[in-house]
N, C-alpha and C positions, 0 to 999 in steps of 0.2 A: 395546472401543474400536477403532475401522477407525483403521486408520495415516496417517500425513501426512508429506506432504513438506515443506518451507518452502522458498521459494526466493528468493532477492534477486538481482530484474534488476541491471543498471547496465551503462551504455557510456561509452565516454570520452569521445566526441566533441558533448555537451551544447550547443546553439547560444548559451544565455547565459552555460556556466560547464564549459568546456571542463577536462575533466579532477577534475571535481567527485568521482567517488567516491573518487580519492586526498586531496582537500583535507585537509590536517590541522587537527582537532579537538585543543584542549589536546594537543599532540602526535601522534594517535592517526591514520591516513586512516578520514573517514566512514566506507568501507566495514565497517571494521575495529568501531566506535562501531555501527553497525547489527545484524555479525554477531552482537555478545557481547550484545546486548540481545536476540535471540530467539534468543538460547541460554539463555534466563532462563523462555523457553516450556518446559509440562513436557508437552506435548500431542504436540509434535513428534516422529515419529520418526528423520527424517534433514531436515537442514538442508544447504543449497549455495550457491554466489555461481554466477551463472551469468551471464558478461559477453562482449562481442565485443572483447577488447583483452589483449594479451599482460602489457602492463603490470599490468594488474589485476589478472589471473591469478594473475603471481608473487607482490602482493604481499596477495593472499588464501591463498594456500598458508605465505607466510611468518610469517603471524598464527596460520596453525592450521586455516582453512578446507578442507571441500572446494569444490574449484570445477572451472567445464567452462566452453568455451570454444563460443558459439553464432554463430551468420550475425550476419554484418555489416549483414546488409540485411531486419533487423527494423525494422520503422517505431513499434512499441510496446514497454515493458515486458511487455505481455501477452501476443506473438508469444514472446516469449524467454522467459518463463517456459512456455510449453509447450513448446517444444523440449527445454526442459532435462526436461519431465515425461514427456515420449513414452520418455525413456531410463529410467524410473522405475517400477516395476513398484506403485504406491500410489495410492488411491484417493478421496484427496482431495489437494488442493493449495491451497496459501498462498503468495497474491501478497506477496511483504514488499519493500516499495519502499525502494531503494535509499539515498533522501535522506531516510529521517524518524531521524534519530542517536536522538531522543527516545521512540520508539517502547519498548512493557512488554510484557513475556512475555506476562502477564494477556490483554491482547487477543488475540492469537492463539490463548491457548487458546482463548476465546469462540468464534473461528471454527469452530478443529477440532469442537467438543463441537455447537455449531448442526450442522455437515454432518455431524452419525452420522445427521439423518436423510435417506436419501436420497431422498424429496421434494423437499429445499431443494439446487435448482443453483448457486447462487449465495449467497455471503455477505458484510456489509460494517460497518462500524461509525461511529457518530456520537455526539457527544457533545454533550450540554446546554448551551450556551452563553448564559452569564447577559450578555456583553459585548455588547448592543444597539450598539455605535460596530461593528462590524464585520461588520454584517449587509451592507452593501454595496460590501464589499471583494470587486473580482471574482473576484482571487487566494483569498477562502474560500469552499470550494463548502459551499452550503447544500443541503437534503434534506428533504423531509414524507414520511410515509406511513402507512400504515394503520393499522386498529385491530388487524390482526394483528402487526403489526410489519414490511411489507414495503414498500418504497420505492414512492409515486406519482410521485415526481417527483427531479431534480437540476437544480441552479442555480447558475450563478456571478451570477445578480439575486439583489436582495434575496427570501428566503420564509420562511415566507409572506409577503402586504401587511400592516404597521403589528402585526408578533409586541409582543407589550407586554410578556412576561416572559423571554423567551429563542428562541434558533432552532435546529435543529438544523444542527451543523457536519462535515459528512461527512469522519470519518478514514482517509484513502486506502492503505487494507490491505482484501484482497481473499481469500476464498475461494474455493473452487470444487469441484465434482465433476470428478473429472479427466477423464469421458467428454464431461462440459458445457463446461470449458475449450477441449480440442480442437475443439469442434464449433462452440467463441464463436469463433474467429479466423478459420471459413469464411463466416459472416455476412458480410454486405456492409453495410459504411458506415452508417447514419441520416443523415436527416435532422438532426435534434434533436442527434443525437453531435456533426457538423459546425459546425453554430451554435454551440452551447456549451462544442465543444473538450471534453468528456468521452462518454470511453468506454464510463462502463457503459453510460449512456442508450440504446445500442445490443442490449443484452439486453433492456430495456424496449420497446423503439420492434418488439421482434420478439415480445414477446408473454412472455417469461420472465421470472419472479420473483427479486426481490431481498431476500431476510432483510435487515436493519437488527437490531444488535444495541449494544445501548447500552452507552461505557466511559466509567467516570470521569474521566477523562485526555485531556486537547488535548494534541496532539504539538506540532512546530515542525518545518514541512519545510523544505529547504534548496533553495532555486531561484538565487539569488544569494550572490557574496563576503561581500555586508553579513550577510545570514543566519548566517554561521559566527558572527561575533561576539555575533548573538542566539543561538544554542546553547551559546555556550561560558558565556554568563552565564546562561543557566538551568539548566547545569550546575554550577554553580558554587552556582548559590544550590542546588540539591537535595545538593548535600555539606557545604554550612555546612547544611542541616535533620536531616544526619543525626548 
């Protein structure tokens, strides 16, 4: 098995929810709710919080993390996760985003175990979404793709037109070959990226493939205050099931 990094971006200075990766969770700061859930990956061989904020720092070291401290003047989660990878002598890398509290080990191994082959640059996950009412939430990006498994496309529009039994709902955790990471952040912009305000569309629009690997599991990412109050109650309901 080739080794992996996992790394969870996060900066403080979030324009809708300033200060978001300390938010407390049933007690807990996000951050903190993110790290111990891909410490449940058994794929990983070093896991890190990687943020531009002192604050986070400390209190990522105080939970038990390793963390490092990267440029201010990253404009993506996926500029900061290679910085933190460039220090890292491993040859695959796991984007684990900062704001999914709800995020399982399980997927991330899927990533690790997809990039043993290194044909695949890129890895990502979606999950079957039987809830037709929210095929046209801009805020859930939707995904098709092939009969190999590799993404044609990403959407915050409805996709496909008029799905009658479900759509696929792109889970925003990211793989990568760590040679292909460094190499994604000297790309230049899309088109299609700009419009839609997502990033990978930028590895597409350049001609590289996106594995799509399927998990059981819809997350609940945290973009807004109200959000915390839906994570705490879906936490909540997974300890009364247990």
């Amino acid at each position: 098995m080739r080794p992996a990094l996992g790394v969870i971006p996060v900066r403080y200075g979030a324009q809708r929810f300033p200060g978001k990766p300390l938010a407390p969770i049933l007690g807990r700061p996000m951050v903190q709710w993110v790290y111990e859930s891909a410490c449940r990956a058994t794929r990983l061989t070093k896991l890190v919080v990687a943020t531009d904020d002192k604050r986070i720092l400390q209190a990522a070291r105080d939970f038990g993390a390793e963390a490092c401290l990267t440029s201010p003047e990253h404009t993506s989660g996926t500029e900061r996760v290679a910085e933190a990878a460039s220090r890292y002598h491993l040859p695959i890398v796991i984007n684990i985003q900062g704001d999914e509290p709800l995020l399982r080990g399980e997927a991330i191994d899927l990533l690790v175990e997809a990039l043993q082959d290194e044909t695949v640059p890129m890895a990502t996950l979606a999950y079957p979404n039987p809830d037709l009412s929210r095929i046209g939430d801009p805020n859930v990006v939707k995904l098709v793709m092939d009969a190999e498994g590799y993404a044609l496309y990403f959407s915050r529009s409805p996709l496909p037109h008029q799905a009658s039994d479900f759509f696929w709902e792109h889970v925003g955790i990211y793989g990568y070959q760590k040679d292909f990471l460094l190499r994604f952040g000297g790309l230049p912009e899309s088109r299609l990226e700009t419009t839609e305000r997502l990033e990978q569309l930028r590895a597409l629009e350049h001609g590289f493939r996106i594995k799509v690997l399927e998990t059981r599991y819809s997350t609940l990412s945290v973009d807004t205050p109200e959000d915390i109050i839906k994570v705490e109650d879906r936490l909540k309901e997974m300890s009364d099931d247990d």
